[in-house]
C-alpha positions as CSV (number, residue, x, y, z in Angstrom):
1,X,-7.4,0.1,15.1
2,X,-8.2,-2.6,12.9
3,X,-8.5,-1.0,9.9
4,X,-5.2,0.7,10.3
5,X,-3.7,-3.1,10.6
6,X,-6.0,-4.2,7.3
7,X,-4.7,-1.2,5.6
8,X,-1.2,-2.1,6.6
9,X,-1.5,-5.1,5.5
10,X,-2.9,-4.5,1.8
11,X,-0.2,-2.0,2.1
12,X,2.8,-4.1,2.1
13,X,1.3,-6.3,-0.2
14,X,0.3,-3.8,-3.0
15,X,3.6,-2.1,-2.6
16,X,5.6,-5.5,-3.3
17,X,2.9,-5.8,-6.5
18,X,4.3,-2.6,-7.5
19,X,7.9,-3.2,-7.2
20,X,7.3,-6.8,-9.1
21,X,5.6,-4.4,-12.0
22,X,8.0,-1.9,-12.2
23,X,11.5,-4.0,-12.1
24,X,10.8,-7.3,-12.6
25,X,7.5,-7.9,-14.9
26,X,8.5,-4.3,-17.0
27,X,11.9,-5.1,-18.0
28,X,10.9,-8.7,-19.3
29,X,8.3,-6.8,-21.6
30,X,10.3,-4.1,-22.8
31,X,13.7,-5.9,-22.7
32,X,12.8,-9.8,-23.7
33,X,9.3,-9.1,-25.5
34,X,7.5,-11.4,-23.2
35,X,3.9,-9.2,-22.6
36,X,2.6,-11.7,-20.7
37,X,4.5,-10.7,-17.9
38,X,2.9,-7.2,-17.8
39,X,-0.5,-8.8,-18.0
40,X,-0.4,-10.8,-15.3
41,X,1.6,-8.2,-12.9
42,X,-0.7,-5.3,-14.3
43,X,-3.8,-7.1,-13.5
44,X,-2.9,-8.4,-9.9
45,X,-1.3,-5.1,-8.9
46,X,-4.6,-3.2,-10.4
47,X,-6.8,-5.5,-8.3
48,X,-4.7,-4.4,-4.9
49,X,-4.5,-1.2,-5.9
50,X,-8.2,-0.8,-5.3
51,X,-8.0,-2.7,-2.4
52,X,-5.8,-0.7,-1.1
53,X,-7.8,2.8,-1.8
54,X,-10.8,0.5,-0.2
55,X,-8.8,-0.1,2.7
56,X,-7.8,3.3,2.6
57,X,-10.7,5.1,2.9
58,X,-12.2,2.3,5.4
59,X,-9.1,3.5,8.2
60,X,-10.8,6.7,9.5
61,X,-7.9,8.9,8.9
62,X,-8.0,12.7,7.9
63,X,-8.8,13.6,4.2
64,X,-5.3,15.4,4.4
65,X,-3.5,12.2,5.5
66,X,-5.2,10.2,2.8
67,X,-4.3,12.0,0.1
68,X,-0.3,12.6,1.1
69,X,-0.8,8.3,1.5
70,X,-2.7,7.8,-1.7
71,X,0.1,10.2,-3.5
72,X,2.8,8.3,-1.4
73,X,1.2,5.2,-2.9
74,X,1.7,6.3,-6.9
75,X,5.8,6.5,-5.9
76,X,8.4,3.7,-5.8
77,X,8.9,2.6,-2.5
78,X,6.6,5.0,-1.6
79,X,4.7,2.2,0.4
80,X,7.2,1.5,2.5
81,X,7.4,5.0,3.8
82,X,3.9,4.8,4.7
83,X,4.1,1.0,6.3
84,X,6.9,3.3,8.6
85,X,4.7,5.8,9.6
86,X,1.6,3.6,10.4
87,X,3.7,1.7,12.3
88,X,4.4,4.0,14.2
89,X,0.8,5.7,14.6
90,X,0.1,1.8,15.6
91,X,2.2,1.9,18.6
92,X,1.6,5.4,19.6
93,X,-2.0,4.2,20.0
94,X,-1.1,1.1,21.8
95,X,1.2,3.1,24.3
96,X,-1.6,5.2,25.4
97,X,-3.7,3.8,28.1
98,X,-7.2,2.7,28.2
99,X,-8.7,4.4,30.8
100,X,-12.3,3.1,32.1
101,X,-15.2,5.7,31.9
């Protein structure tokens, strides 16, 4: 349970990194020539993007799941769909009681 929330969390974060890549750190590259931009965003979002296969493979969840989140993960927004669907997983597990054995 607490890798699911660690992996949620470098979730969020390296899906924001991506989205700051893509429309933000991109089009002042390719559209104002400034390369630093790309640089900096390429770098920090490379450095959560391993984090987040880390984190990944840390959670305990099916090879099958994995890869459809690792695939998710290479999409725009793709992040968010999977922040959705742990979040859900999250409080399907909280809902079920613990049961002393």
């Amino acid at each position: 349970m607490e890798e699911l929330r660690r992996f949620r969390s470098i979730n969020k974060i390296e899906g924001y990194s991506y989205l700051v890549l893509l429309f933000i750190a991109m089009p002042l590259k390719y559209g104002m020539g400034i390369a630093l931009a790309t640089k900096i965003a390429g770098m920090l979002h490379g450095l959560l993007f391993m984090a987040f296969v880390y984190q990944l493979l840390q959670t305990g969840l099916g090879k099958k799941e994995q890869m459809i989140y690792f695939i998710l993960s290479l999409v725009p927004f793709g992040s968010f769909i999977i922040e959705k669907e742990l979040r859900d997983k999250e409080e399907a597990y909280a809902a079920v009681p613990l049961t002393a054995e």
